[in-house]
C-alpha positions as CSV (number, residue, x, y, z in Angstrom):
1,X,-25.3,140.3,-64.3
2,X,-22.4,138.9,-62.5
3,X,-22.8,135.6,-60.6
4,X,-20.4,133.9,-58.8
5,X,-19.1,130.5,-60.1
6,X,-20.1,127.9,-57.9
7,X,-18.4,124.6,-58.2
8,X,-20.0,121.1,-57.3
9,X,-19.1,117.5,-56.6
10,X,-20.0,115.1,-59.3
11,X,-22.9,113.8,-56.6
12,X,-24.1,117.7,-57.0
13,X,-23.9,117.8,-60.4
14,X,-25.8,114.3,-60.9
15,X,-28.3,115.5,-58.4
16,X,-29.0,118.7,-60.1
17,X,-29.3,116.2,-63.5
18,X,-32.2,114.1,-62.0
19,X,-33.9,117.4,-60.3
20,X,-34.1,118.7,-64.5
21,X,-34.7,115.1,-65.4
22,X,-37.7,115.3,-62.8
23,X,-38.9,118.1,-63.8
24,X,-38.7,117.5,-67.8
25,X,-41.1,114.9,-67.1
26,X,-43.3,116.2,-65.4
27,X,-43.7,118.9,-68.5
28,X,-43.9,115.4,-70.9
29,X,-46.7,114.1,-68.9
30,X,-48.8,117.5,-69.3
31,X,-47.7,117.6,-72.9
32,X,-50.2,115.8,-74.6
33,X,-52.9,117.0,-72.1
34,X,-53.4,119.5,-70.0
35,X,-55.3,118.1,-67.7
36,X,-52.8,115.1,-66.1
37,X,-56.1,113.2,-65.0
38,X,-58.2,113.3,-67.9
39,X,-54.7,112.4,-69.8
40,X,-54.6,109.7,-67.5
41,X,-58.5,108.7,-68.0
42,X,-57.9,108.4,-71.5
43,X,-54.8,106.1,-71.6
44,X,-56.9,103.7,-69.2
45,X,-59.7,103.9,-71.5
46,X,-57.7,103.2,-74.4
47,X,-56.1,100.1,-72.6
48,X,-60.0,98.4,-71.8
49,X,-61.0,99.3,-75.1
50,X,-57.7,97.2,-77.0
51,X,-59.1,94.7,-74.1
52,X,-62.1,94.4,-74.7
53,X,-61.5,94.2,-78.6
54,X,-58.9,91.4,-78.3
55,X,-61.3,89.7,-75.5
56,X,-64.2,89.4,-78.4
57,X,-61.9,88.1,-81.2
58,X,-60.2,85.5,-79.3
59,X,-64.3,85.0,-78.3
60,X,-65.5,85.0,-81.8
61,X,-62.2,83.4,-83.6
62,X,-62.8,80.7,-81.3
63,X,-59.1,80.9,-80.0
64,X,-59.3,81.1,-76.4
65,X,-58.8,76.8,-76.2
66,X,-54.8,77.9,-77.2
67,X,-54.6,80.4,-74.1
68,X,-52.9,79.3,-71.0
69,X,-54.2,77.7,-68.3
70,X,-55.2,80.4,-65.8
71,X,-57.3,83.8,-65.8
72,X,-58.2,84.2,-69.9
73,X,-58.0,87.7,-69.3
74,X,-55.4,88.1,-67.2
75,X,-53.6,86.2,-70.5
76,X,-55.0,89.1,-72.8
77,X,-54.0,91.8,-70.1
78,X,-50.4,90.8,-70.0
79,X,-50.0,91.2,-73.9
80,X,-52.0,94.5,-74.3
81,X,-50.0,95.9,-71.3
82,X,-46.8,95.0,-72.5
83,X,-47.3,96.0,-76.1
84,X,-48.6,99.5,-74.9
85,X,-45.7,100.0,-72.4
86,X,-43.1,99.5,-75.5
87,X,-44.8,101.4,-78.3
88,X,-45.8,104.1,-76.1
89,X,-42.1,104.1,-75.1
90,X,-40.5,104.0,-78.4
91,X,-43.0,106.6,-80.0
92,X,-42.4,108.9,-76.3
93,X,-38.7,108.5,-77.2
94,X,-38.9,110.1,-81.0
95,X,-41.2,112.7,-80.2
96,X,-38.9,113.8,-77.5
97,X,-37.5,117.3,-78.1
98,X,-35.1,118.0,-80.3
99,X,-31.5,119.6,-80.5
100,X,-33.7,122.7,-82.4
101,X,-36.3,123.0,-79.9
102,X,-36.6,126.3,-78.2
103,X,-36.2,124.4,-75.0
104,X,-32.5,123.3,-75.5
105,X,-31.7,127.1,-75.1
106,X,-32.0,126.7,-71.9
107,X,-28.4,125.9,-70.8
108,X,-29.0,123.2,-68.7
109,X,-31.4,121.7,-70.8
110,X,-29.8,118.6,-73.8
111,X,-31.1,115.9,-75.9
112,X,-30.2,113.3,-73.5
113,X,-32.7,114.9,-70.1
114,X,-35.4,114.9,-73.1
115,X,-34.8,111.6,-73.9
116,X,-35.1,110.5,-70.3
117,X,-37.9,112.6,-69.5
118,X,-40.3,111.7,-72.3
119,X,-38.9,107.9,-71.4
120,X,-39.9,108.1,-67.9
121,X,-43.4,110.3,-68.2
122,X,-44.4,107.1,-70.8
123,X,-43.2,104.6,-68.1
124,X,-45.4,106.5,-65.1
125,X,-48.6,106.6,-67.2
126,X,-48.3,102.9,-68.4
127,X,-47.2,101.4,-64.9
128,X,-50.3,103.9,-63.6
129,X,-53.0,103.1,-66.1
130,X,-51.8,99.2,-65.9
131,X,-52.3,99.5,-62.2
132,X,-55.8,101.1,-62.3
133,X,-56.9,98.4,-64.4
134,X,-55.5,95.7,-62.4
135,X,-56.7,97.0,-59.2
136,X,-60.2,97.5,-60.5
137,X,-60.6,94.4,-62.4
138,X,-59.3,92.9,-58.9
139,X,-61.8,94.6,-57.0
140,X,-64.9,93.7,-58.8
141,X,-64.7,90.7,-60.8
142,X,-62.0,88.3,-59.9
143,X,-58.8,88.4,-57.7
144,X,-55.8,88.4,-59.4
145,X,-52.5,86.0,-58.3
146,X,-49.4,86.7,-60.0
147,X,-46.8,83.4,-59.5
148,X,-43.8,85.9,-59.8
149,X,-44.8,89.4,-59.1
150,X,-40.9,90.9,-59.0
151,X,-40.1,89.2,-62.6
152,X,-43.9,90.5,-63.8
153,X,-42.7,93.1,-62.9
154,X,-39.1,92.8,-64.3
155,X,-40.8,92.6,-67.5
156,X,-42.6,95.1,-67.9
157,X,-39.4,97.5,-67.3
158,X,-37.8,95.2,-69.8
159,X,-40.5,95.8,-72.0
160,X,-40.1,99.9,-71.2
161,X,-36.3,99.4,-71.9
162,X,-36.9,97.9,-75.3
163,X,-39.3,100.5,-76.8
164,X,-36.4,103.6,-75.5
165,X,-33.8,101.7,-77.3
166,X,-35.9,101.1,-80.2
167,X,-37.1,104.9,-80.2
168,X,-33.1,105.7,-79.3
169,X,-32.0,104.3,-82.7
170,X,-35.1,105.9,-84.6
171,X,-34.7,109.0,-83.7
172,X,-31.5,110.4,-85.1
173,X,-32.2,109.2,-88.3
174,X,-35.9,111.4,-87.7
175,X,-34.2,115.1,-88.6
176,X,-32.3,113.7,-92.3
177,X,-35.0,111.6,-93.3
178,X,-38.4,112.6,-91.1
179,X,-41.2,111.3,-93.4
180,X,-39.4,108.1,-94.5
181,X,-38.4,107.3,-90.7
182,X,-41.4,109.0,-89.4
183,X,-43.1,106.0,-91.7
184,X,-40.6,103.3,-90.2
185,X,-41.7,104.2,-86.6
186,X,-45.7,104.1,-87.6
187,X,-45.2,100.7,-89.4
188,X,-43.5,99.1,-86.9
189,X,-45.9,99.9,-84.2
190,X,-48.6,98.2,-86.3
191,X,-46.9,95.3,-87.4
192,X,-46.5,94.6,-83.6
193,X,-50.4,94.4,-83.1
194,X,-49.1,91.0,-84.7
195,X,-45.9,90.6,-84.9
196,X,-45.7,91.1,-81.0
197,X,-47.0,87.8,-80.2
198,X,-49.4,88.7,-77.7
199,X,-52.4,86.3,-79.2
200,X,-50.0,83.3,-79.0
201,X,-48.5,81.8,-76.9
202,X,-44.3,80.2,-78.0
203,X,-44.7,76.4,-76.9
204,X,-48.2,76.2,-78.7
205,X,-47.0,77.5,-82.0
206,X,-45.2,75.8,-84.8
207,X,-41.7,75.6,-85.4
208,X,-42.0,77.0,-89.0
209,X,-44.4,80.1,-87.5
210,X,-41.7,81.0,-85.0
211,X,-39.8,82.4,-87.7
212,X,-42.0,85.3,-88.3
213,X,-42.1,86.2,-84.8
214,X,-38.1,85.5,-83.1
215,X,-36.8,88.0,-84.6
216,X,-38.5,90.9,-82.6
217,X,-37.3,91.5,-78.6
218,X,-41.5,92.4,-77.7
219,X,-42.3,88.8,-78.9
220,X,-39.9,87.5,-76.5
221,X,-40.4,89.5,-73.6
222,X,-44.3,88.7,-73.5
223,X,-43.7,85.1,-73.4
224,X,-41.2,85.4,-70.7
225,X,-43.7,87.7,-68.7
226,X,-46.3,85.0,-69.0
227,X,-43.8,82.5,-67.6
228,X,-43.7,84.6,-64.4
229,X,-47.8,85.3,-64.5
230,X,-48.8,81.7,-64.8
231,X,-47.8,78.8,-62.9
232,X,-48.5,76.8,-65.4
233,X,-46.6,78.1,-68.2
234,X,-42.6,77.8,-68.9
235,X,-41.4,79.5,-71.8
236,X,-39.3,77.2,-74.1
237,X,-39.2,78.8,-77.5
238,X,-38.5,82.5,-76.0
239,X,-35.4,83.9,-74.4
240,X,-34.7,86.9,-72.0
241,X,-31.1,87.2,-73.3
242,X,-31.9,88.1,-77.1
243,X,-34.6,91.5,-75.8
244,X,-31.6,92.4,-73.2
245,X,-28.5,92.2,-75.8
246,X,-30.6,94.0,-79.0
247,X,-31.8,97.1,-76.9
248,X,-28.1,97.0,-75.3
249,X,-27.1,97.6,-79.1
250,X,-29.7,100.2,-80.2
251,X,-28.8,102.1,-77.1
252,X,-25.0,102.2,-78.1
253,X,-25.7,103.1,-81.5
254,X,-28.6,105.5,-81.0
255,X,-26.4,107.4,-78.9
256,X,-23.7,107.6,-81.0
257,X,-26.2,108.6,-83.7
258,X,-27.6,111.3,-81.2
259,X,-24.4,112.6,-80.9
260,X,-23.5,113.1,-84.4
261,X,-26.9,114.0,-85.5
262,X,-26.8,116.7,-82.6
263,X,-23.4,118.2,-84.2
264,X,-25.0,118.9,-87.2
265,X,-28.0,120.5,-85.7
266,X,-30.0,122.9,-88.1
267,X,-32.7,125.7,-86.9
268,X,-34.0,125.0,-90.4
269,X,-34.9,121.3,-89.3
270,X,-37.8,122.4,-87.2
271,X,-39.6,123.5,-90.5
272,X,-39.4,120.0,-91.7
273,X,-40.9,117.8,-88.7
């Protein structure tokens, strides 16, 4: 009944933080299945399949004359990898548990180690599935070069970062409002089947298209990642600064929103999600 009180440096204490962090994941992986390979299996096969479908349009559409110069579907790869990285982020992030879930009684546990858990058991199945497809597609039917591995790379954590921040500002709003921003979430995960840009490439399209696709961070970040697959692509129309400095912002603001919403916490909230 009585323990004695142990006190610990602030390296303890963030230690002890990334152990729970750690372990919070590994619990998010297993989440949607219980079986972490055939979870696994079906995320790969999900990423062929939106490869395969996007490989016969461009096929039937005629469209694959606009694709860079280089592997045509290395080109489709790098936009289906990116777009699934950030909307499996973003919709990780608002599923994450709750300030009501039975969880959080757990003293140790908060809304912030959910947040990073969920956020990083996306990030280890996308990074993994992306990497079984690569190696495989390396293996068998043609080897793949990368100009810049490292800012590939780069980019594909930027694209990561972009769906948490994203999800981040969603998900406060999730307990006042859940089927309206429920809704929000689902519709913007659709619209960036299109709106992401990853059929097009920036210096091919027309000024007046542009506009309908600038405005969202995903759009940019896949044209800078193609700059660092393809030699013979440089990005002119896209920047890296806009996707860094908008999920800079949701992050600020869906923290201060996770903060308040926390504060105002209701058991009766779990009846409504």
């Amino acid at each position: 009944m009585f323990q004695p009180v142990v006190r610990k440096s602030a390296f303890g204490r963030a230690l002890d933080t990334l152990e729970l962090i750690f372990h919070a994941s590994v619990r998010s992986v297993r989440r949607n299945h219980g079986n972490a390979v055939i979870g696994l299996l079906l995320n790969i096969a999900q990423m062929v399949l939106f490869v395969a479908i996007f490989y016969l349009m461009f096929i039937l559409l005629g469209m694959r004359r606009s694709a860079i110069r280089g592997d045509f579907l290395l080109y489709i790869m790098s936009g289906i990898f990116m777009f699934m990285v950030h909307t499996k982020a973003l919709a990780a992030v608002v599923g994450a548990e709750g300030p009501t879930s039975q969880i959080m009684k757990h003293a140790t546990m908060n809304s912030i180690i959910a947040i990073g858990a969920a956020a990083l058991g996306s990030l280890y199945i996308q990074v993994l599935s992306a990497g079984v497809v690569l190696f495989f597609y390396h293996a068998i039917v043609s080897p793949l070069t990368f100009y810049d591995p490292v800012g590939t790379f780069g980019m594909l954590l930027l694209a990561w970062g972009s769906g948490v921040a994203l999800g981040m500002l969603i998900r406060p709003c999730i307990p006042w409002q859940p089927d309206f921003f429920g809704l929000v979430s689902q519709i913007y995960q659709r619209a960036n089947m299109i709106a992401s840009g990853k059929m097009f490439v920036a210096n091919a399209m027309p000024t007046y298209m542009l506009a309908y696709f600038d405005w969202n961070p995903l759009f940019h970040i896949i044209d800078q990642a193609r700059g660092y697959i393809f030699l013979n692509y440089d990005p002119r129309y896209s920047s890296l600064t806009y996707p860094i400095v908008v999920s800079l912002v949701c992050v600020i603001i869906g923290l201060m929103g996770e903060f308040y919403t926390r504060k105002h916490a209701s058991i009766s909230w779990g009846a409504k999600r």
